[in-house]
C-alpha angles and dihedrals in degrees: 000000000000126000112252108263111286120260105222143082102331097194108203115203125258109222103274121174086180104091100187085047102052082044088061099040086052094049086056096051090044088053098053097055116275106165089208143352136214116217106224122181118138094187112129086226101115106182088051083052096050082047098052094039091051098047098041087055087059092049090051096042086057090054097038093239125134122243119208124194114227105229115333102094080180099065099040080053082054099054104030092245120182087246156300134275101217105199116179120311092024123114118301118269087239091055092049097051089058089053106043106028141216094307110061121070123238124197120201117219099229098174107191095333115104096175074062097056090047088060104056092040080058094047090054103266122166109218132352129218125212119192176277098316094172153011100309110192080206092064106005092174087056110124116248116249114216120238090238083069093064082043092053094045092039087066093033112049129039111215130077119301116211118199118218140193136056088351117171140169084262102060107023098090090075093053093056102035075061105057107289113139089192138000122226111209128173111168099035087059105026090037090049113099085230119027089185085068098034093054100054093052089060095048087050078074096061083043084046094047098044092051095057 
């Protein structure tokens, strides 16, 4: 049986056709502490896309961190990936699952929509992510979701609930003093002249946070 997804810093991937330089910026971020990453490249280039999977899942496996794939359940199924992040349009939750089997986890993107969350939740899903909460250079036109959300789902659902969107050191304590389990951040880490250092501020929030 597979341990529930982990709370902590969830890097997500920037678009990187560099292969050897997404691989460094993603050590760094590894070394300073990341409890799990999403791997997210929406290139049509699917043999860069087989290549960065499989080499980013060494990586992980090295540092015994999960790595999810953002949307292809197919090519987290490839290279035997830890799971998949569905976001509207993918494949269904139920048709996951069959691919990929008991064991993967698989997270549910639920933007501002707890009914949705609920849903997944009821379909089996392993985690669910609100967002964004606030201005994300990634997806700047993304609608805001409100921190009484976290608080609503907080006292409604019971698996792990990941914040998205424009997330920093700055403003991530108040995700998580209102209900986040983990916080996935992209810019913040990948963005950051050092990821190794940018990581491990993050993670002093969840040290903050289990302290109090």
């Amino acid at each position: 049986m597979k341990a529930p997804f982990p709370g902590g810093v969830y890097a997500i991937t920037p678009a990187e056709a560099d292969t050897d330089r997404l691989l460094a910026r993603v050590e760094a971020a590894l070394a300073g502490g990341i409890s799990a990453l999403q791997y997210r490249e929406k290139t049509g280039d699917v043999a860069l896309r087989h290549a960065q999977a499989s080499e980013l899942l060494a990586l992980c496996r090295r540092r015994g961190v999960p790595l999810i794939v953002n949307d292809d359940v197919r090519l987290a199924d490839l290279v035997g990936a830890d799971g998949v992040h569905l976001g509207l349009g993918d494949p269904g939750l139920a048709e996951a699952r069959i691919l990929l089997g008991a064991d993967k986890y698989i997270g549910v993107s639920c933007y501002q929509s707890l009914p949705l969350a609920k849903k997944a939740e009821a379909g089996g899903a392993d985690y669910v992510a609100f967002g964004s909460f606030y201005p994300s250079p990634s997806k700047p036109e993304a609608p805001r979701a409100p921190l009484d959300l976290l608080r609503a789902a907080r006292r409604a659902l019971h698996l792990p609930i990941v914040a998205i969107g424009g997330i920093t050191a700055e403003n991530g304590a108040a995700l998580l003093e209102n209900g986040a389990d983990a916080l996935a951040v992209i810019s913040a880490l990948f963005d950051a002249p050092d990821a190794r250092a940018a990581a491990r501020q993050l993670n002093a929030l969840f040290a903050w946070e289990s302290e109090e």
